[in-house]
C-alpha positions in Angstrom: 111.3 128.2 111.1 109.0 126.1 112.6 106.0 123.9 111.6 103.1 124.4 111.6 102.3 120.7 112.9 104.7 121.3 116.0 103.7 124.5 117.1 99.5 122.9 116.9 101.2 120.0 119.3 103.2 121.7 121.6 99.9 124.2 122.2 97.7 121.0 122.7 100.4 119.9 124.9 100.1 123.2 126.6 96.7 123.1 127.3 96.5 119.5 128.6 99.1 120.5 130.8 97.6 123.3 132.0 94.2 120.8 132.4 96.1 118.5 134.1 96.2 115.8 131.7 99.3 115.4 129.9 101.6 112.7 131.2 105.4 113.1 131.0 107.1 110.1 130.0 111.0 108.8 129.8 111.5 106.6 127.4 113.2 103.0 128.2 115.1 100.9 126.1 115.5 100.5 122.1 112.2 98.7 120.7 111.1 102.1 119.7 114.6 103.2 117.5 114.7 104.8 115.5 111.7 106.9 116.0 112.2 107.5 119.8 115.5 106.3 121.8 116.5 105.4 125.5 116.4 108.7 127.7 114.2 110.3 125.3 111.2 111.9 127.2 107.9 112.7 125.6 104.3 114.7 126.6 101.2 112.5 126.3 97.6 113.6 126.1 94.3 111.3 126.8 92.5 110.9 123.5 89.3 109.3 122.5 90.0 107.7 119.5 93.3 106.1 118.7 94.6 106.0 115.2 96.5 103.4 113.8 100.5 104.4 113.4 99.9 106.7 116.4 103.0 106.6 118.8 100.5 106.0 122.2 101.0 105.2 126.2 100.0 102.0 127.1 99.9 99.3 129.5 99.6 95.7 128.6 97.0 94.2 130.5 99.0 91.5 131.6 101.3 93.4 132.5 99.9 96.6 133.7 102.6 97.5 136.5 104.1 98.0 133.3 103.9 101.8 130.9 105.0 101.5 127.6 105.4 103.9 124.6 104.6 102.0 121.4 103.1 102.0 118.0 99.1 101.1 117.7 99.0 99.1 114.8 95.1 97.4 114.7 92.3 97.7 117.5 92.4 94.3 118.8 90.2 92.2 121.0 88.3 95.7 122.7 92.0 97.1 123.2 94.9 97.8 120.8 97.8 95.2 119.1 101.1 97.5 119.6 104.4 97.4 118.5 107.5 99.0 118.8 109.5 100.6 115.7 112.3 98.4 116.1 111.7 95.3 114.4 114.5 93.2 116.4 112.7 94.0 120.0 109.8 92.3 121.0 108.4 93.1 123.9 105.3 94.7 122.8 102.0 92.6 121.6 104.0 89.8 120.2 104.8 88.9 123.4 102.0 90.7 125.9 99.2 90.3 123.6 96.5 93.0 123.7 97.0 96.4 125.6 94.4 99.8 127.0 96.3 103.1 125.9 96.2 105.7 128.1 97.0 108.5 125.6 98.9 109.5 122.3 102.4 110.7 122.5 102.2 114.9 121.1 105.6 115.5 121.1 109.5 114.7 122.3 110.7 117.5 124.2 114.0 116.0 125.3 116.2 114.0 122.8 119.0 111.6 124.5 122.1 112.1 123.1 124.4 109.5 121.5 
């Protein structure tokens, strides 16, 4: 059976898609294990309001060549401090500083295997 919280995702998903808003995103490297691994690819929406513990696109801004899926933790200075779910990787805020999200992550509709 399935939830009721992944069926009202994958049908926002839909419709953003279908909007042309949603963003398709692999996912590189481990700073997000466990919650998302390398290869894993996700659908992102635009949002207006970001909630802390939301997974979220983002680019650092100084780094913004660079797209990153991470965890908003606390707005910060106009922007948002992120970090990843894996406490031994650091490249998110603790080393970039403050970052503009783009959108929250809805759902992973690929799963890398081991």
């Amino acid at each position: 059976m399935v939830g009721v919280g992944l069926v009202v995702a994958a049908a926002g998903a839909a419709v953003g898609w279908l909007a042309g808003r949603t963003r398709a995103v692999a996912v590189s490297g481990p700073s997000m294990v466990p919650t998302l691994r390398h290869g894993d690819a996700v659908l992102a929406t635009p949002v207006r309001r970001v909630r802390p513990g939301d997974v979220v696109i983002a680019r650092f801004r100084v780094r913004p060549d660079l797209l990153v899926v991470k965890r908003a933790v606390r707005p910060y200075r106009d922007g948002w401090w992120l970090q990843g779910d894996n406490p031994a990787v650091t490249d998110d805020s603790r080393r970039y500083g403050v970052a503009d999200v783009l959108g929250r992550v809805r759902l992973r509709y690929f799963r890398a295997t081991r």
